[in-house]
C-alpha positions in Angstrom: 0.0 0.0 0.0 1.0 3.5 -0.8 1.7 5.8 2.3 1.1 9.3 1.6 4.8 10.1 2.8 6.6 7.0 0.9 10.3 7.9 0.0 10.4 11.9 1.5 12.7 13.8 3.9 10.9 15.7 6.7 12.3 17.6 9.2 10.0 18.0 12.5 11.5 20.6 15.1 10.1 20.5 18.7 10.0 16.9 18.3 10.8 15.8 21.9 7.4 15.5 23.4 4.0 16.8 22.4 2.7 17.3 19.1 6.3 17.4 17.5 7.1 14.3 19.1 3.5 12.9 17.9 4.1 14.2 14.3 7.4 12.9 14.0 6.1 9.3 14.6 3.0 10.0 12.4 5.6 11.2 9.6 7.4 8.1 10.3 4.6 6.0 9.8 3.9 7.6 6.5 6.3 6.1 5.0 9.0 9.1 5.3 12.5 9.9 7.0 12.6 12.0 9.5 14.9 14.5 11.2 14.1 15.9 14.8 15.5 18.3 16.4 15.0 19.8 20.1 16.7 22.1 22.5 16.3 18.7 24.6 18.8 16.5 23.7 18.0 13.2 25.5 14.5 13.2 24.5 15.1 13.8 20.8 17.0 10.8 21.0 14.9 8.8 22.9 11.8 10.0 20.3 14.3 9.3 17.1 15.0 5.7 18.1 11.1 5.4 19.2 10.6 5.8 15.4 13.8 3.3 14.6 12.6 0.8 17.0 9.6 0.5 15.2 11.2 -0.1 11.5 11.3 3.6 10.4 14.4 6.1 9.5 15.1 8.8 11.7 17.8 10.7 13.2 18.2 13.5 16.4 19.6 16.4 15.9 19.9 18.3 18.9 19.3 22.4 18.5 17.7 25.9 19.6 15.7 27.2 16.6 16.3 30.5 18.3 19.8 30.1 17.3 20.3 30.3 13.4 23.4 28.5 13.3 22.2 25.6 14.4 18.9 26.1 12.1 21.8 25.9 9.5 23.4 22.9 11.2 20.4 20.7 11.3 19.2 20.7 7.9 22.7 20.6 6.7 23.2 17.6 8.4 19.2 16.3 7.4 20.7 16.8 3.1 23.8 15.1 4.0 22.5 12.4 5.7 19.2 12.0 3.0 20.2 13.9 -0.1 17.3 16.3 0.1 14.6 17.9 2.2 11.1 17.7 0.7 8.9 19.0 3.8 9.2 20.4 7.0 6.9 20.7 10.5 8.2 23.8 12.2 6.8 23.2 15.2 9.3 24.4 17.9 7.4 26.6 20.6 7.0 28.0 23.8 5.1 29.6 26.0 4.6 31.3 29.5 1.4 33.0 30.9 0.1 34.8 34.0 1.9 37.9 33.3 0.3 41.5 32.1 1.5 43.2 29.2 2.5 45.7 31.4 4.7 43.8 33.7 6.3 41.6 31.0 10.3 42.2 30.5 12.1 42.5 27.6 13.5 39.6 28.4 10.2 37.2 28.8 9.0 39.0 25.2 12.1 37.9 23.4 12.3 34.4 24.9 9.0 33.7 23.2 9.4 35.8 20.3 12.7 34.2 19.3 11.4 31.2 19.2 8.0 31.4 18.2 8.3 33.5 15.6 12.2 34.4 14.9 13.0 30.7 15.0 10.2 29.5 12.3 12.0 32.6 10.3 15.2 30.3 10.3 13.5 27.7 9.7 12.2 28.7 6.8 14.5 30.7 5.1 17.4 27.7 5.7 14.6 25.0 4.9 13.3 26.5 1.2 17.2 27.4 0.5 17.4 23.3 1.0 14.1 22.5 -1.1 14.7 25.2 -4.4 17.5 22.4 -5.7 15.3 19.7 -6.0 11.9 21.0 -7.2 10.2 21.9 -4.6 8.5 20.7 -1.1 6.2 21.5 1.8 6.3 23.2 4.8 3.8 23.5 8.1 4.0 26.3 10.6 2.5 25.3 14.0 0.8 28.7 14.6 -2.2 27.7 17.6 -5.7 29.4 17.4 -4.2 32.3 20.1 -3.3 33.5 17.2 -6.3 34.8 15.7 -8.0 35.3 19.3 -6.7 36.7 22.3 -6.4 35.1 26.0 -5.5 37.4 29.1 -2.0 37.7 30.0 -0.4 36.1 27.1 0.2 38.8 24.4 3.7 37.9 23.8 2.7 34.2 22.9 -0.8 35.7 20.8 1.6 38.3 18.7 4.1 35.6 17.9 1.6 33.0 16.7 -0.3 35.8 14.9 3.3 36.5 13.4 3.6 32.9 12.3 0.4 33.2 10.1 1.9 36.4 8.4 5.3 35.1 7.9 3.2 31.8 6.3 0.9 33.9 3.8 4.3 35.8 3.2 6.1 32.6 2.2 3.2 31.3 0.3 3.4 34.2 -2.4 7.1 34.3 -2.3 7.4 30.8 -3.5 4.5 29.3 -4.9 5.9 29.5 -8.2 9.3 27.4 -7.0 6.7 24.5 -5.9 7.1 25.0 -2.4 3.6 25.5 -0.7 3.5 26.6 2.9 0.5 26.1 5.7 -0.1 26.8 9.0 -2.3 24.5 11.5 -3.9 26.4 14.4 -4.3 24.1 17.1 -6.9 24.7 20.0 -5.8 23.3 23.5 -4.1 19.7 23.1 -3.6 17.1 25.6 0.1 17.8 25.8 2.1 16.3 28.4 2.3 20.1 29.8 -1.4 20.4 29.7 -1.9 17.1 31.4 0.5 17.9 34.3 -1.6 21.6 35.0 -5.1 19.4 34.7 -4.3 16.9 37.1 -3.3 19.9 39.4 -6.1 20.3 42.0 -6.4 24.2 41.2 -6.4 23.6 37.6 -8.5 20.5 37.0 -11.7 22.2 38.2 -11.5 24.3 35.1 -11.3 21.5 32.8 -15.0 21.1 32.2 -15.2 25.1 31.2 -12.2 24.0 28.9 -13.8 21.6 27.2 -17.1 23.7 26.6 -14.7 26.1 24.8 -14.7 23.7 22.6 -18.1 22.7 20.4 -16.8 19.4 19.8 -16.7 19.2 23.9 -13.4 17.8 24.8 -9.8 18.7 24.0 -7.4 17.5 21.1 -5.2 14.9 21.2 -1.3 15.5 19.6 -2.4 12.9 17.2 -4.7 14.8 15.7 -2.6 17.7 15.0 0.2 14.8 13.6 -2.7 13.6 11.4 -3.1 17.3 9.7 0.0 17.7 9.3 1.1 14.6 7.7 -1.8 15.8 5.1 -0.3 18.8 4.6 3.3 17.7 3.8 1.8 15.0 1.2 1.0 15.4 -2.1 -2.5 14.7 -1.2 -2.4 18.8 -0.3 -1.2 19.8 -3.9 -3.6 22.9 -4.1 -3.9 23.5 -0.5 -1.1 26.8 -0.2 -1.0 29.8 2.2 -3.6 28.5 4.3 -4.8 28.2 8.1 -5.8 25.3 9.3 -7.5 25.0 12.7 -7.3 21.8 14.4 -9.4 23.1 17.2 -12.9 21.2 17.7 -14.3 24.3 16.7 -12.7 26.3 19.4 -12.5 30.1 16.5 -16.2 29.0 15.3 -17.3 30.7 18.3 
């Protein structure tokens, strides 16, 4: 049977734990190579021969995607090892909350912003310098439905996903033409492992009912689910599907 990733390159950053780490696996299982990369070294690893172990290709590439040079570093060493790069899940993120836009330092703004948005920049920019060569490829942005709505005390994580849907649109009409289409998913709240240590918090799991009513569909996402979207958009099964926004959400910006 014909997987819809047979015989491609990906690269899938943030790919320690969470929705990279779930995407990797899902890209694996598609029938593609992979190549993660994480600021966390023994968990890349540990996800890289996950995929191994179970008959796929993968390799860890330990790296900041706030830092440029090692941007460079990993999908050098992704060409070397597979000859090419057809697609690419930037997916690297982070975020911190509980703090007013008036109290936030320079410093918490540009820890976000680097990577958020700076570091899908890098990605990018070293990533479609990779794919022009060969014809072409695909690449997903992880923006997250923050941003196109707002939530109190996060505007430094809202204005760099909001950033990562402009940068996307940007790319789109930059390099349609080369064959290199460019997407964003928009998650809605995902049962991450960092989401599942806050809601089995006694002052947090209270709130999980009025969580899941944010969402129509009535419960929250699974990193799967994201994986499954993105492995859709990095296959040729997306051919026309360029510049968009995709919300994997339950419905969460219907409201």
């Amino acid at each position: 049977m014909n997987r819809l990733l047979d015989g491609k390159v990906v690269i899938v950053t943030g790919a320690a734990r969470g929705i990279g780490r779930a995407a990797a696996l899902a890209v694996a299982k598609a029938g593609a190579s992979v190549a993660l990369t994480d600021r966390d070294e023994a968990a890349v690893l540990e996800a890289a021969n996950e995929i191994v172990s179970l008959g796929g290709s993968a390799i860890a590439i330990p790296g900041n995607v706030a830092h440029e040079a090692d941007v460079a570093r990993v999908v050098g060493a992704t060409v070397e090892r597979y000859g090419r790069l057809d697609g690419a899940f930037n997916n690297a993120g982070v975020e911190q909350r509980n703090t007013p836009l008036h109290e936030l330092s320079e410093e918490q703004w540009d820890f976000v912003i680097d990577i958020n948005l700076k570091g899908v920049f890098f990605c990018m920019k070293h990533q479609i310098a990779a794919m022009l060569p060969s014809g072409g490829g695909s690449i997903v942005n992880a923006s997250s439905s923050l941003g196109r709505v707002g939530i109190p005390n996060a505007s430094e994580y809202c204005a760099s996903k909001g950033g990562v849907l402009g940068l996307t649109k940007g790319a789109a009409l930059d390099y349609g033409m080369n064959n290199i289409r460019v997407n964003a998913v928009l998650p809605g709240v995902i049962r991450t492992p960092m989401i599942e240590s806050l809601i089995s918090q006694p002052q947090f799991s209270a709130l999980l009912p009025a969580l899941e009513a944010r969402h129509p569909i009535g419960r929250l996402g699974m990193p799967s689910e994201v994986a499954d979207a993105v492995v859709w958009l990095l296959s040729d099964s997306s051919s026309f599907v360029h510049g968009a926004e995709i919300a994997v959400d339950g419905g969460y910006l219907a409201i």
